[in-house]
C-alpha positions, 0 to 999 in steps of 0.5 A, a space after each residue: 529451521 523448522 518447516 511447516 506443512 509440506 514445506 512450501 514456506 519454512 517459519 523463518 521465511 514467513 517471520 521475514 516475509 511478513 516483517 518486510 511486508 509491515 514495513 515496506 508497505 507503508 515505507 513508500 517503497 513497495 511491499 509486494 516488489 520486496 517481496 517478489 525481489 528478496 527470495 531471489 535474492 536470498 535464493 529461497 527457490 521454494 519461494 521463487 518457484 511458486 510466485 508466477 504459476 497461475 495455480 498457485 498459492 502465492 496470490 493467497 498467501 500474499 493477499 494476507 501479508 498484505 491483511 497483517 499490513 491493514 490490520 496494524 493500519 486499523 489499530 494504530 488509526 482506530 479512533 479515526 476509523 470510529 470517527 470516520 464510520 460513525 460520520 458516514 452513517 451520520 450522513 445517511 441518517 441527515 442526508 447531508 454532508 456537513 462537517 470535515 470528518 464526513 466529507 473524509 468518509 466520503 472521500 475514501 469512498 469515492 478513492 476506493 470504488 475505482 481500485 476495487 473495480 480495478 483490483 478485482 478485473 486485473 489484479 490475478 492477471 497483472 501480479 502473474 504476469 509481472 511476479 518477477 525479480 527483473 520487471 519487480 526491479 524496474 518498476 522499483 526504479 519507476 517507483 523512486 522516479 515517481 516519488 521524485 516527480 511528487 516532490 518536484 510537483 509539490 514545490 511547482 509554484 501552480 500547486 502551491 497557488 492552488 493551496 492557497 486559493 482552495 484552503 490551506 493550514 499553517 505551514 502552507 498546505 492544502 487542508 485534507 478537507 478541501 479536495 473535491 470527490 472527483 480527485 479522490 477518485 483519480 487518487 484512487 486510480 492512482 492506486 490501482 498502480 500497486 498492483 504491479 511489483 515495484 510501484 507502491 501504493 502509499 507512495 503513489 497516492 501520496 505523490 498524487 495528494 502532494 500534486 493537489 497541493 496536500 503536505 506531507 502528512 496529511 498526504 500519508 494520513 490519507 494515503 493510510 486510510 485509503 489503503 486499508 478497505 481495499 486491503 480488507 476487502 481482497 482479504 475476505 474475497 480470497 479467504 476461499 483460497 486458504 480455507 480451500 485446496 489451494 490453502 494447504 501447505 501454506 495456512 500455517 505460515 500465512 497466519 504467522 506472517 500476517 501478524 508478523 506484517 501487523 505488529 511491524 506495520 504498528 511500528 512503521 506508520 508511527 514512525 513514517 507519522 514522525 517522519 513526514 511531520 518534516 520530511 519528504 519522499 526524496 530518501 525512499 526515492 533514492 532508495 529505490 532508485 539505486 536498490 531496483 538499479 542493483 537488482 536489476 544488475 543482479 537479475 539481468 
């Protein structure tokens, strides 16, 4: 195994690292409690050590796993994005909001501000204080509880009212296009929720797109799209903490898991795409439930 500057992190632990980050990213199961569970699991201590010293650069290094993940987001939805980025502008230039692709732009505006006002006052204090194998493990359980509570939810005989009521497609679901900006916006609360350990993004936001009324796949489409900026933006803003002294030691495997998490988060969103055409959430659910069971067995 061949270890890179001052071995804080070996090759073979940023491949895995950056493999599970791509896939449990968007599997709505959680990257970053997969993350803080495994090399405990896996007794990779060098690892363990630095995940909840306040100095340290795991926050860095996690950040560009989490980069990786957006990055395979925006090859795998990169027409949509065009068509997104030129809407938005095109309602600048009109001043008005017209066709289903702008009122999207706007809509991921309006889910991302709260996350990234959120993200940035609590994000260092909340992955510190919560970067460990036992809470990760119960917040995973809390997870799975969540992904069941959407389910049930989106059967609720209220939301499928509210469907037809405000708009719906073929198969009963509400259009994407319907929701109202004050939702996003919750949605985007509902976001902030990622950053503890254990609680997944896309599985949160896909809970709160099914309790509007969403089907599945355009719950996970906006799910999808919704993550990437926000990802993007923590990127740029901790980019100084790998070009700095706290980079070093660590650079080397950061890029190496980063496109690790991109070409596997390339291969995940086109199968969950698949899946959630006539699927649901309840086999990740489970999943949760008794992995985050047995960890915290494990780690008790």
């Amino acid at each position: 195994m061949l270890a890179i500057a001052s071995s804080l992190i070996t090759t073979f632990q940023a491949i895995v690292l950056g493999v599970l980050q791509g896939a449990t990213e968007l599997f709505p199961i959680s990257s970053l409690g997969h993350t803080v569970i495994f090399p405990n699991l896996f007794g990779w201590h060098n690892i363990v050590a630095w995940q909840s010293q306040p100095e340290s650069p795991w926050l860095a290094f996690v950040v560009m796993l989490h980069v990786g993940s957006a990055v395979g987001l925006l090859i795998y939805f990169w027409r949509d994005w065009v068509a997104i980025v030129t809407a938005f502008f095109g309602t600048i230039r009109k001043r008005r909001i017209e066709t289903p692709t702008e009122r999207l732009a706007w809509l991921i505006i309006c889910a991302t501000i709260p996350v990234g006002i959120l993200g940035v006052l609590l994000e260092h204090t909340v992955r510190v204080a919560l970067a460990k194998p036992l809470a990760a493990s119960i917040f995973l359980v809390i997870n799975g509880l969540i992904l069941l509570g959407g389910e049930q939810v989106r059967r609720n005989s209220e939301v499928r009212a509210l469907a037809r009521r405000e708009g719906v497609k073929e198969d009963g679901g509400r259009r994407l296009d319907t929701m109202e900006y004050k939702e996003a916006g919750v949605i985007g609360v509902a976001q902030s929720s990622a950053l503890i350990a254990g609680i997944s993004r896309d599985g949160v936001c896909m809970v709160a797109g099914l309790a509007r009324g969403l089907d599945h796949i355009d719950a996970a489409r906006f799910a999808f799209l919704l993550a990437t900026p926000p990802i993007l933006a923590a990127g740029v803003y901790k980019v100084g903490d790998l070009t700095g002294p706290l980079g070093n030691g660590i650079r080397g495997p950061a890029v190496i898991a980063a496109v690790a998490a991109a070409v596997t988060a390339v291969v995940t969103v086109h199968f969950l795409m698949r899946w959630f055409k006539t699927r649901t959430l309840t086999p990740f659910a489970i999943y949760c439930l008794v992995f985050g069971g047995a960890m915290i067995i494990y780690n008790a």
